[in-house]
C-alpha positions as CSV (number, residue, x, y, z in Angstrom):
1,X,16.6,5.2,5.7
2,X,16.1,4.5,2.3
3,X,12.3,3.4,0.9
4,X,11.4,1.2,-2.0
5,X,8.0,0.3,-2.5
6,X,8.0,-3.3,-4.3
7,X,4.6,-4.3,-6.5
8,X,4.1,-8.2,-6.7
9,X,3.8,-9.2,-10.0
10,X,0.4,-11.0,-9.5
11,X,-0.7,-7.3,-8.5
12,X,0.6,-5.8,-11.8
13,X,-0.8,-8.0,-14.0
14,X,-4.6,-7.0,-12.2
15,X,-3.6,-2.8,-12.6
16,X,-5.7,-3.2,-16.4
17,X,-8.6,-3.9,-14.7
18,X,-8.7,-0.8,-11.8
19,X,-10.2,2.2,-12.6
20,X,-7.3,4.9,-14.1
21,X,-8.4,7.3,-11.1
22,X,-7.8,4.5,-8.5
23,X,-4.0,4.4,-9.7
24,X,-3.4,8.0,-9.8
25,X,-4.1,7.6,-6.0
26,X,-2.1,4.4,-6.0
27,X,1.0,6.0,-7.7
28,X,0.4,9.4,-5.0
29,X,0.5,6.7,-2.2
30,X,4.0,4.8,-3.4
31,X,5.7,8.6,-4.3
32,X,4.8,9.6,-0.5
33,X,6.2,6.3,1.3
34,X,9.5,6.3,-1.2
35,X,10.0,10.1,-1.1
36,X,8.8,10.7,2.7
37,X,8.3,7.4,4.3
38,X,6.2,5.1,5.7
39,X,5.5,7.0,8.9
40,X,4.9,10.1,7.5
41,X,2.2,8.0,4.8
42,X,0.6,6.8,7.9
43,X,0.1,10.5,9.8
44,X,-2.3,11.0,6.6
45,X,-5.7,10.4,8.1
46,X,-7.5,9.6,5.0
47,X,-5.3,6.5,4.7
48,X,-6.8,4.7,7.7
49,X,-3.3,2.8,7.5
50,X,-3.5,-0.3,10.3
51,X,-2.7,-4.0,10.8
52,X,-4.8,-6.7,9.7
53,X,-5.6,-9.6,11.7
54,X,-6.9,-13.2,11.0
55,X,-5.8,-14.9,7.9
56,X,-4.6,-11.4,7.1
57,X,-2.4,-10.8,9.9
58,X,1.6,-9.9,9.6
59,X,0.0,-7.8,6.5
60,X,-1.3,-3.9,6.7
61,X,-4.0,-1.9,4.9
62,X,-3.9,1.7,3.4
63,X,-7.1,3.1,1.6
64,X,-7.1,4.3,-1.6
65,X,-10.5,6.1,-0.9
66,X,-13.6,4.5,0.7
67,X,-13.8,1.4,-1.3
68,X,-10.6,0.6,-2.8
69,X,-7.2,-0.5,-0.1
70,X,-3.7,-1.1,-0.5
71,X,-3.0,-4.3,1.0
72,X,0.5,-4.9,1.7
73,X,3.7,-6.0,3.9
74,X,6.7,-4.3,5.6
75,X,10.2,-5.5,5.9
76,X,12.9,-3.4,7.4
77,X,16.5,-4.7,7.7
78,X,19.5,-2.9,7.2
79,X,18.3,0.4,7.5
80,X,16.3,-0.1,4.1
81,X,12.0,-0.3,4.2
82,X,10.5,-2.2,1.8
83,X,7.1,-2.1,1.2
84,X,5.7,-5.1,-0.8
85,X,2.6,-4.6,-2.6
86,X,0.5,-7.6,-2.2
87,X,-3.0,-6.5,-3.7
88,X,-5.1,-3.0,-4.9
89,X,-8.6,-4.4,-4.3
90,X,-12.3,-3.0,-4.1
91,X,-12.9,-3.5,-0.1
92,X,-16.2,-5.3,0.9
93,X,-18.0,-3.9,3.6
């Protein structure tokens, strides 16, 4: 199964204003998924990969470390897995 990890444009725009460190690990977590896949991304512990619910839900979460998160969707047809970056945001707790 191929992997292409997709980054919304809305998303690219915001990169300028994260922290250079934050998207070294941003740029580690699309090389895993497109190189090794999704499933393997989500064995990785540190990730804390899961669904989201509420007005979130039908979307997933990966963290970056403790206070920044990938948020994004999966769609896999045709034995293809896209993973469509909707946000790289500093996570409120």
């Amino acid at each position: 199964m191929k992997n292409v990890v997709i980054i919304d444009k809305k998303t690219q725009k915001k990169f300028t204003k994260i922290p250079k460190y934050i998207m070294v690990l941003f740029d580690i977590w699309v090389e895993i998924i497109e190189n090794d896949g999704f499933r393997e991304m989500q064995k990785i512990k540190g990730y804390r990969d899961h669904a989201l619910k509420g007005e979130r839900q039908g979307q997933r979460s990966s963290s970056l470390n403790r206070s920044w998160r990938v948020i994004y969707l999966l769609d896999e047809n045709n034995n293809l897995l896209i993973v469509e970056v909707l946000e790289v945001n500093h996570h409120e707790y």
